[in-house]
N, C-alpha and C positions, 0 to 999 in steps of 0.2 A: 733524340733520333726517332723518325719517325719509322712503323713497321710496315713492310712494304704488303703486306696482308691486308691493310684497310685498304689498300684499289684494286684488288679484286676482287672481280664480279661486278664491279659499278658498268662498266659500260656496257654488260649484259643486260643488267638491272635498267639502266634508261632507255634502250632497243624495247625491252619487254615495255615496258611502259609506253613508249611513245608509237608501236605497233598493234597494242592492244591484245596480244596473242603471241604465245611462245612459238607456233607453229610458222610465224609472219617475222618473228625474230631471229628465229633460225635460217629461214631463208635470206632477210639482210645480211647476216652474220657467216653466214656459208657455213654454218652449224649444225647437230644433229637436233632433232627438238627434245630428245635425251639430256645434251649435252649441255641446252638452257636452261631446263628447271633443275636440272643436279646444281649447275650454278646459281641458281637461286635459290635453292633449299639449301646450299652452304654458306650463302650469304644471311641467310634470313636465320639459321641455325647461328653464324656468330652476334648478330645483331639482336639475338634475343626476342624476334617478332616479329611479327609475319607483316610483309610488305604490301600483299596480295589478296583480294578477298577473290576465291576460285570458286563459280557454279559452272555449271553442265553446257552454260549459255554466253555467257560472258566473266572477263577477268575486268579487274577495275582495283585500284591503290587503296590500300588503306589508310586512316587519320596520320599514323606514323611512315607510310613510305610515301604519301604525296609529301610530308618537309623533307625526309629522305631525296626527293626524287629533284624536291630546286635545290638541297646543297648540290647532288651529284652533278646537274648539269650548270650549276657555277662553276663547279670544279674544274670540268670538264673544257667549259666555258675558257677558262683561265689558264689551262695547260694547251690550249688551240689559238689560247691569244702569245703565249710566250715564244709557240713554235714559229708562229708565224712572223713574229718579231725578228727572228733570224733569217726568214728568208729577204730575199729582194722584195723589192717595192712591185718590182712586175711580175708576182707570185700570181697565177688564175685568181681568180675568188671562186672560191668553195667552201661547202660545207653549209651546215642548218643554221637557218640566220630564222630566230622567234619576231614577228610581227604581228599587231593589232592594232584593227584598223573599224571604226565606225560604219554601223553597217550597210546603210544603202550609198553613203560615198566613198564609202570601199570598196563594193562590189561595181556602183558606178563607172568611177575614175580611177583608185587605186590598184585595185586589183590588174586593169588594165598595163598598167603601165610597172607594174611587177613582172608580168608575165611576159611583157616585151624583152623585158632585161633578162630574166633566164632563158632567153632564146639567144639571148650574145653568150652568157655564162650559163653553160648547161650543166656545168659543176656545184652550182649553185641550189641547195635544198630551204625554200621559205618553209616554213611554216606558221599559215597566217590566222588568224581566229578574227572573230567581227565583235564587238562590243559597244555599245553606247554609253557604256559605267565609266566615270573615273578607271582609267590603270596605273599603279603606280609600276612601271620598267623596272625597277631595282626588287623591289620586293616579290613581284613575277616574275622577275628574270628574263626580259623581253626585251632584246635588242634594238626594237624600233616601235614607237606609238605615231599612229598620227591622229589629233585629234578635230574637233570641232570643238570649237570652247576651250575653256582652261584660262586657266592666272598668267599674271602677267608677266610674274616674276617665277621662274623656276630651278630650284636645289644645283649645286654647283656641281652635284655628279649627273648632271642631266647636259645632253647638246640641247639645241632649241634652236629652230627658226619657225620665223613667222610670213608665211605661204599669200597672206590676203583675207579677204572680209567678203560673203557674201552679202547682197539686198534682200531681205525680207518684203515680196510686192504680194499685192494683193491681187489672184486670177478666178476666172470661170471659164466655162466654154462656151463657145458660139451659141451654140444652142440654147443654153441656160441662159444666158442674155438675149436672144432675141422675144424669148419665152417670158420672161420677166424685168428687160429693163438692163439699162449699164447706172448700177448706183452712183450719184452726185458727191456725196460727201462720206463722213463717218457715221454721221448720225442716219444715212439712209437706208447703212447696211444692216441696220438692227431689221428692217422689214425684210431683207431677206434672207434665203437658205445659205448656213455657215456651215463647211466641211471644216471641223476644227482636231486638233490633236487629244487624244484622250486611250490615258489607259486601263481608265476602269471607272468606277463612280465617284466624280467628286474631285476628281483628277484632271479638269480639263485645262490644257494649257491657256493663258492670256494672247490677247493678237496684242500687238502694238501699231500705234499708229503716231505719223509724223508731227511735234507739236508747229505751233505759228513759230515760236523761237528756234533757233537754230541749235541742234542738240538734244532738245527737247521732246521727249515721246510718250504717247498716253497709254496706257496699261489696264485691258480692258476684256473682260471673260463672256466671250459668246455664247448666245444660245445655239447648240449645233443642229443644225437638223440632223447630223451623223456624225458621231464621233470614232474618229480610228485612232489603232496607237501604233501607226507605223505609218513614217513619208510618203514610201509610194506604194500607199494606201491610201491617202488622200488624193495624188495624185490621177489615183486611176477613178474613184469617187468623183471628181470635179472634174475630168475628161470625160465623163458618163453623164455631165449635165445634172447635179447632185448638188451644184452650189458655190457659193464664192470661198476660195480659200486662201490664206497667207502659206506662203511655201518660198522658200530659200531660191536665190533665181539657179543656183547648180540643182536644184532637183528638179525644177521646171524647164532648163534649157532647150531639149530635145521638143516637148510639146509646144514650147511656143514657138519656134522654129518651123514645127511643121501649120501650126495655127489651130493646132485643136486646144490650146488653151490659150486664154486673152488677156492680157495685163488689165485691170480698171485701177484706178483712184493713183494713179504712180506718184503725187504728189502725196500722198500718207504713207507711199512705202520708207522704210527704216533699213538702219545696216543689222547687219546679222554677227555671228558669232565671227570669233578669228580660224582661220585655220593652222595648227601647228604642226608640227614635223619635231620629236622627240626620239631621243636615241640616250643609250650609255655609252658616257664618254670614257668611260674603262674598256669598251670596244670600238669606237669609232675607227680605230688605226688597221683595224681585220681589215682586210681584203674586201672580206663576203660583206659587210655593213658598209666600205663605204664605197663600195660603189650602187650597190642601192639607196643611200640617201644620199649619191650624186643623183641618180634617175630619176628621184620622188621627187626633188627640188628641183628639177628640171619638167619635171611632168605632170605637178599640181599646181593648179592656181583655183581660183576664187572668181 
């Protein structure tokens, strides 16, 4: 039999942590800011350890209440999926739906068409972070990933759809071409300025380029005249006439549209990464998740 002593103070404890500040928890909570650290000084007093590292300036988790803090909100997680199993199908969707999402086609396209959705469901709390790392959902405890990249095959506690494939083409701006030339082949582009990806020394990413055979692509590390380590970061580099660059055609959309940047060589441009759309299928039935990965797979493409 389980003591009903071990859930209290958890949902104190995850407010304080997901607020940052007792004084910001107390106000979600329509509490006294008394009344949130007494509950966490009783929790932290049964728990044997202190949850909480407290300076004058900021609060922040400690080694033991950040594991603390993903069981709590599994927990939590799991007692909001059982409720809602009881209700109808036409229950609002509500509540904190964890999302991460890569960070300039996050903030791009994602983000976007998040924000449209909690304007139908304004009961709806995202909580999104940006990341370019591997995430694994289960082990973060993140309701929804979308990625760029990833395996082909993914864990059977995982949803999965796959969204489309951007083109890797090769651009510059007007200006940079009229200044120096629209290069012929692969080998021409070695004479000229490469905006290439890089995030440190020694770090620079390969371009690839289209082979004669079908499928086939050559793998090939330029000299940059500038190396950045963020998208559009290049992007604003090779819109300033700084050089030819390889960029996904969703990060260059918008500039070539307008025409400050200009496709060359599209015969060596390559496919790019996949886009995925990732979820736990031990929430997909909430409310709050699926009707935003109906939106996302309604709203992302490639």
């Amino acid at each position: 039999m389980y003591s009903s002593e071990r859930l209290k103070g958890i949902d104190v404890f995850v407010c304080v942590a997901d607020m940052g500040s007792f004084t910001a928890a107390a106000e979600r909570m329509n509490l006294t800011s008394s009344a949130v650290s007494k509950g966490i000084a009783r929790l932290e007093g049964r728990l044997q350890t202190r949850l909480f590292k407290r300076t004058t300036r900021r609060l922040s988790l400690t080694d033991a209440g950040r594991e603390f803090y993903r069981t709590c909100t599994g927990v939590l997680a799991d007692l909001e999926e059982a409720e809602s199993t009881i209700h109808s199908e036409n229950t609002e969707p509500r509540g904190r739906v964890r999302i991460d999402l890569p960070a300039s086609y996050g903030r791009l396209y994602v983000l976007p068409v998040i924000l449209k959705c909690i304007e139908k469901h304004p009961l709806l709390i995202p909580h999104i972070t940006f990341s370019d790392r591997f995430i694994d959902p289960v082990q973060g405890d993140i309701d929804i990933v979308v990625r760029i990249g990833g395996s082909d095959v993914w864990p059977n506690t995982l949803g999965h759809r796959y969204l489309g494939k951007a083109r890797n083409i090769f651009c510059a701006s007007p200006s940079y071409l009229r200044k120096h030339g629209e290069p012929l082949n692969e080998l021409d582009v070695e004479h000229h300025s490469c905006v290439v990806y890089g995030e440190g020394p020694g770090t620079v990413s390969p371009w690839y380029f289209s082979g004669m055979k079908v499928g086939h692509t050559e793998r090939r590390v330029m000299s940059g005249r500038i190396a950045i380590g963020d998208g559009e970061g290049e992007v604003i580099a090779a819109v300033a006439g700084h050089g030819i660059a390889q960029l996904p055609t969703w990060l260059v959309k918008h500039e070539l549209e307008k025409g400050t940047l200009v496709e060359v060589l599209s015969n060596l441009a390559t496919d790019g990464l996949a886009l995925n759309l990732v979820w736990l299928k031990s929430r997909q039935s909430l409310p709050k998740v699926s009707v935003l990965l109906e939106a996302l797979a309604a709203g992302l493409t490639l």
